[in-house]
C-alpha positions in Angstrom: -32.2 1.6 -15.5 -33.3 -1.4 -17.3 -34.6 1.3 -20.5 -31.2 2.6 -20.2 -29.4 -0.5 -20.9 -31.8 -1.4 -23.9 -30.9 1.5 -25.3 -27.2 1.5 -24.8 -27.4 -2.6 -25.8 -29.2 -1.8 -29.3 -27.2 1.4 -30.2 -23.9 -0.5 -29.4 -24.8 -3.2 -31.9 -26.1 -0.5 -34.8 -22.6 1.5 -34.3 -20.6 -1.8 -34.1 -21.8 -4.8 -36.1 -20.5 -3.5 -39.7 -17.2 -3.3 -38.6 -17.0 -6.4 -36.4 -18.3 -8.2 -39.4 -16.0 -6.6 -41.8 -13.5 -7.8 -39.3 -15.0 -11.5 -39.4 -14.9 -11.5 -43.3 -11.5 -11.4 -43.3 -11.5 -14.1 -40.9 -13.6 -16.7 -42.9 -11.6 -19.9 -42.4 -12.4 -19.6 -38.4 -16.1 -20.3 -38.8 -16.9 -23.6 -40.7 -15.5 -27.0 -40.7 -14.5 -28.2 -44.1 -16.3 -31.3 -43.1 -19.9 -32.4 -41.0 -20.5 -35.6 -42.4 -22.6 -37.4 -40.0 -24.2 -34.5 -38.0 -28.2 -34.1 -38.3 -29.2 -30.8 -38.2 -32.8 -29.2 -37.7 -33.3 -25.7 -39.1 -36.5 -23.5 -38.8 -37.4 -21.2 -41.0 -34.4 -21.9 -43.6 -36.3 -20.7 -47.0 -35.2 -17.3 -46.6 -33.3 -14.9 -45.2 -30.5 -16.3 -42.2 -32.1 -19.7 -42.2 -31.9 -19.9 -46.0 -28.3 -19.1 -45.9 -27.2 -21.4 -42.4 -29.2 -24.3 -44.1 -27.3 -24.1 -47.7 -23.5 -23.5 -45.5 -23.9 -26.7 -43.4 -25.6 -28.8 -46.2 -22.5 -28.0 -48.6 -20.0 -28.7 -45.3 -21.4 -32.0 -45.5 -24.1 -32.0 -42.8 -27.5 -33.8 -43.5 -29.8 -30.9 -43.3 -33.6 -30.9 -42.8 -35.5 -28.0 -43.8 -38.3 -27.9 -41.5 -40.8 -25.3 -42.7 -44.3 -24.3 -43.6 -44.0 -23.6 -47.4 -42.6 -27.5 -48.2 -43.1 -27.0 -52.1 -41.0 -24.0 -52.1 -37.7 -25.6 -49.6 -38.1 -28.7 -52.1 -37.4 -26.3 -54.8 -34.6 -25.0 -52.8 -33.2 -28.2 -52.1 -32.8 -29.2 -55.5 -31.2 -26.0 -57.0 -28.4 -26.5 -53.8 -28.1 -30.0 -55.3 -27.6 -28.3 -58.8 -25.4 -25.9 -57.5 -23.0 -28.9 -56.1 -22.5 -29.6 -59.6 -21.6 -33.4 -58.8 -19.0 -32.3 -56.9 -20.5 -33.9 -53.7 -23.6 -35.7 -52.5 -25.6 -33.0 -50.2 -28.3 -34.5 -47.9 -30.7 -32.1 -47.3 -34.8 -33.3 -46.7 -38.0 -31.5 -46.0 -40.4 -31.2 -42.9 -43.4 -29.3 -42.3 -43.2 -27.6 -39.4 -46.2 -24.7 -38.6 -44.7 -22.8 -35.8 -48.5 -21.4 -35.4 -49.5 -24.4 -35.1 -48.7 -26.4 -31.7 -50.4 -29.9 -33.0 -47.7 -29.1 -35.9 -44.7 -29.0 -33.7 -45.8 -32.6 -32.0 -46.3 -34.1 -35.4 -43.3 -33.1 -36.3 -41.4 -34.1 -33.6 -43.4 -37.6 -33.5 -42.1 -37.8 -37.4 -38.6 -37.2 -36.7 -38.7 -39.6 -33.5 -39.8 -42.6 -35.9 -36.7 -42.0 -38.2 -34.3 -43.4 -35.3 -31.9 -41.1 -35.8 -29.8 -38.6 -33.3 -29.9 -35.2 -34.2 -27.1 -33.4 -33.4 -28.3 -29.8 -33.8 -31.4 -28.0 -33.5 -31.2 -24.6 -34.9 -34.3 -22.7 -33.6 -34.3 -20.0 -36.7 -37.8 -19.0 -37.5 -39.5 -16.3 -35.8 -42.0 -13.3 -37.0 -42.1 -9.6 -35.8 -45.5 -8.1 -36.7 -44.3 -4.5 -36.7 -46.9 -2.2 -36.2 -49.5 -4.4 -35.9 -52.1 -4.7 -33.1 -52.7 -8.0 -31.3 -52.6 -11.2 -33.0 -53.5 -14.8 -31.7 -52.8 -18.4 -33.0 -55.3 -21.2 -33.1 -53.8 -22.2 -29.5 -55.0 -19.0 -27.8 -51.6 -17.4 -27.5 -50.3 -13.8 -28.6 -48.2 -14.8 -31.7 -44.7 -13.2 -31.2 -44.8 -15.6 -28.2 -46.1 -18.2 -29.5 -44.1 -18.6 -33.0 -40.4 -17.1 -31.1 -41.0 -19.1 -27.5 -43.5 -21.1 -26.9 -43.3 -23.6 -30.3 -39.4 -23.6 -30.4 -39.6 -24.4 -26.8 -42.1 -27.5 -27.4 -39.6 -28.4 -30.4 -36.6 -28.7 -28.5 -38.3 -30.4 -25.6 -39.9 -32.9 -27.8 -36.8 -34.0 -29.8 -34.2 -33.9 -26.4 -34.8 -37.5 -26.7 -32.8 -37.9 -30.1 -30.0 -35.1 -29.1 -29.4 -37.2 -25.7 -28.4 -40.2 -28.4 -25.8 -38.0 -29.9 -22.4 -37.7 -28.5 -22.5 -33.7 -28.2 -25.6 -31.7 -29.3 -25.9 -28.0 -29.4 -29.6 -26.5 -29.3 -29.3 -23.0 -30.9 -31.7 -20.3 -30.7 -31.4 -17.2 -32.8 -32.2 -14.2 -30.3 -32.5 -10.3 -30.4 -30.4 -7.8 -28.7 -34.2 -6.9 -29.0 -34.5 -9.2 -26.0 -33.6 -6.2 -23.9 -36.9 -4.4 -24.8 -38.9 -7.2 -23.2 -40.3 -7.6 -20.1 -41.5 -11.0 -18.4 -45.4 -11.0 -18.5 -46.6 -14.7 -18.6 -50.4 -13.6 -17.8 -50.6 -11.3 -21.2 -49.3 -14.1 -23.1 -52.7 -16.1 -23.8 -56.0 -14.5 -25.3 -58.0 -13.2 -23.0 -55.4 -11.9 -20.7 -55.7 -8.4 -19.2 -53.5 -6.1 -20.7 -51.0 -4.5 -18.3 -50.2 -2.1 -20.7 -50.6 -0.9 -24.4 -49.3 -2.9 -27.0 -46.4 -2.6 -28.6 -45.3 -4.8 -31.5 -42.0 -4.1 -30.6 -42.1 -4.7 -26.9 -44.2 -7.6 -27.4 -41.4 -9.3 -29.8 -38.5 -8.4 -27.3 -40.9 -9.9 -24.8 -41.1 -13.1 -26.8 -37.0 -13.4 -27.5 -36.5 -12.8 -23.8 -38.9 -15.5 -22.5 -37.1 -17.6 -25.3 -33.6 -16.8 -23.8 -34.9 -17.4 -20.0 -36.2 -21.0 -21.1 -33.3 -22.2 -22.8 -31.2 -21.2 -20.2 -33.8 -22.6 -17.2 -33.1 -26.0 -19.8 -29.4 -26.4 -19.4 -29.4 -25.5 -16.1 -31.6 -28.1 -15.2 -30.1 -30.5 -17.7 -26.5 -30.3 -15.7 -28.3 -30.9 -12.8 -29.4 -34.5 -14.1 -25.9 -34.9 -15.0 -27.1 -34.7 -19.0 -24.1 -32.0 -19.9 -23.9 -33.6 -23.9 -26.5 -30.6 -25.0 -24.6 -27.5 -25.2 -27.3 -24.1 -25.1 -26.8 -21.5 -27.2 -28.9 -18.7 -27.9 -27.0 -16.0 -30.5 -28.0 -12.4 -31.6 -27.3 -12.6 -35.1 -26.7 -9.1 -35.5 -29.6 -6.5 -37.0 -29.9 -8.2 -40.4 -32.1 -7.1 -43.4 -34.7 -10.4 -43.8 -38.5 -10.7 -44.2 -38.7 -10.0 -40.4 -38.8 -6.6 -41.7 -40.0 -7.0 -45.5 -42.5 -3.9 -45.3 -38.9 -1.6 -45.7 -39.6 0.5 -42.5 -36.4 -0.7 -40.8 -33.8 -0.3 -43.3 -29.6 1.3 -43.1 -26.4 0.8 -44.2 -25.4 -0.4 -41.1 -27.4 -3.8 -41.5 -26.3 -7.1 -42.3 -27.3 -9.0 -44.9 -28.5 -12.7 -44.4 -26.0 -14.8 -45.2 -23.6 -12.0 -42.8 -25.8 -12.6 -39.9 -25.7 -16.6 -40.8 -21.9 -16.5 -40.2 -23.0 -15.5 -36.8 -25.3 -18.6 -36.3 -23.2 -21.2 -38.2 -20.2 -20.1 -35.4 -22.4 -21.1 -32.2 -23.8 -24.0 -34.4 -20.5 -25.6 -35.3 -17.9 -23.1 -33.9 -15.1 -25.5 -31.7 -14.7 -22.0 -29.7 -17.8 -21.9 -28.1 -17.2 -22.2 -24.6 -20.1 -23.7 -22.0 -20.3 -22.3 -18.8 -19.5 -25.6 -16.7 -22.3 -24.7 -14.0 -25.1 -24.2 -16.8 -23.9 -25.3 -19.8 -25.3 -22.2 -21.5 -24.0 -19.3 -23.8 -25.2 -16.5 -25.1 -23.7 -14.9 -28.2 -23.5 -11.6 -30.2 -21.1 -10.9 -33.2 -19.3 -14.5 -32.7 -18.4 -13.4 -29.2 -20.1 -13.4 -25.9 -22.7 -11.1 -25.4 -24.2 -9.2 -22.6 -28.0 -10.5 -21.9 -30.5 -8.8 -20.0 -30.6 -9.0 -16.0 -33.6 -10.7 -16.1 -31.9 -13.5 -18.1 -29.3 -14.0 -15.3 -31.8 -14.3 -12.6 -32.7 -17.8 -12.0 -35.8 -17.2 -10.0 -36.8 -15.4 -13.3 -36.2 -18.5 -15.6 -37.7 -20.5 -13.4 -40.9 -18.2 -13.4 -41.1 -18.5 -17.6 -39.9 -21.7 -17.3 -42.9 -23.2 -15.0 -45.5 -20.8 -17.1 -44.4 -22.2 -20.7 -44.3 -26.2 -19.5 -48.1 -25.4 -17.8 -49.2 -24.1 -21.3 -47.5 -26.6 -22.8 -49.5 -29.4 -20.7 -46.1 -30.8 -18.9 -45.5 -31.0 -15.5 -42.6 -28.1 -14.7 -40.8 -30.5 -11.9 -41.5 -34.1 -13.7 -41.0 -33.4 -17.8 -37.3 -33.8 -18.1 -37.2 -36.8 -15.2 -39.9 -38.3 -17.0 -38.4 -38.2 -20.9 -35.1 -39.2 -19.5 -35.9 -42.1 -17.0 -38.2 -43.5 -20.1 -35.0 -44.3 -22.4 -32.1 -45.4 -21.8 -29.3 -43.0 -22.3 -26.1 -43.1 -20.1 
């Protein structure tokens, strides 16, 4: 049944997307303020492809934007040709962060970085991921499979470690770009570091849906647990962008008509980053999106025993206590 839905999920979204977002072009005023000044935003992954694109749309909206990626010479380029491109029209404010989703130390130094600057971030976009298609096993310097690592596992750490500045903002949104290949994966915490007996044979593919569902469980395991401590200011999002042409799939074997570009499927993430329309569910606090309009998600992702399962697995890899993190980061500053 599960296979069934997968397919039905991912052939809905190839038969549908161009004309939703044909629909959406025509729409364009709905998606982005004319105006962030004085939101922080965090985007992974924003060289190319749909980080690229949401990075540029918020910087020139008037959002201070940070970059946060491996290749640091190549966003500084960036940066300036976006500041050339304003044409001293207006100021953007737009800096640059290394962040080595590979790498876990990476994640903590950034996060310890950003922490020093005082500041409240306001949005967390959790862009960057990789999809090894075709390719056998691969594992990071930390011992776990890499889809997991780079698409759960790191974004996870990065959200947990800068909760702290989005609990100074007012509101906060922590986004995560998803998959409706989410649908493909199955919840398998024991394959996830090196070493681990294979339950099955392994699948590139399977292995990435794998990684965007334990991504989606998590985040929504978070903002359950953050209404429960009565923190309801972070709003969860995690969006399918669409099936978008980027350097996910660079070697050309997934190509079609029927594909977005990146700065389409950006429209997508830019809506759940900034869109008023957004609702929260009032028990969780979560959403999950698809074509700027909720999505269906997988029934693993609606059981909570299953979120709690990925969610107790990911803080023990992590080093946290599953029970004590969030009391622990919350009781040690003073937010009301």
């Amino acid at each position: 049944m599960m296979m069934v839905k997968a397919i039905w999920e991912t052939a809905k979204e190839i038969t549908l997307q161009r004309i939703i977002m044909s629909y959406q072009l025509r729409s364009a005023a709905l998606l982005l303020p004319n105006q962030l000044d004085g939101l922080c935003v965090i985007v992974t992954g924003s060289t190319n492809g749909i980080g690229y694109h949401t990075a540029r749309e918020l910087a020139f909206a008037g959002a201070c934007v940070i970059m946060a990626c491996r290749r640091v010479d190549a966003a500084k380029k960036i940066a300036e040709r976006w500041k050339e491109d304003a044409n001293n029209s207006k100021t953007l404010h737009v800096e640059v962060m290394e962040l080595d989703l590979l790498s876990l130390s990476s994640v903590r130094q950034f996060a310890a970085q950003w922490d020093q600057s005082g500041k409240p971030l306001h949005i967390l976009i959790n862009n960057a991921g990789i999809l090894l298609l075709g390719e056998p096993t691969q594992f990071s310097e930390d011992g776990l499979e890499k889809h997991i690592q780079v698409n759960h596992i790191a974004a996870s750490l990065l959200a947990l470690l800068l909760l702290p500045s989005m609990l100074k903002a007012n509101s906060a949104r922590i986004v995560n770009v998803n998959s409706v290949g989410h649908h493909w994966g199955v919840v398998e915490p024991e394959s996830w570091k090196v070493g681990a007996k294979e339950e099955r044979k392994f699948s590139s593919m399977t292995s990435y849906g794998s990684s965007k569902l334990a991504q989606l469980m998590f985040l929504k395991a978070l903002s359950t647990k953050l209404v429960s401590m009565a923190k309801t200011s972070v709003l969860c999002v995690a969006v399918h962008p669409g099936i978008v042409e980027s350097n996910l799939l660079s070697d050309g074997r997934m190509r079609g008509f029927w594909m977005l570009d990146p700065s389409e499927g950006a429209r997508n993430v830019l809506f759940c980053s900034v869109g008023a329309d957004v609702p929260r569910n009032t028990t969780e606090n979560f959403a999950y999106y698809s074509q700027c309009k909720p999505g269906r998600m997988s029934g693993l992702a609606d059981d909570p025993k299953e979120c709690l399962i990925v969610w107790d697995e990911t803080l023990r890899i992590l080093g946290f206590s599953p029970n004590d993190y969030l009391s622990e980061i919350i009781a040690s500053r003073s937010f009301s």
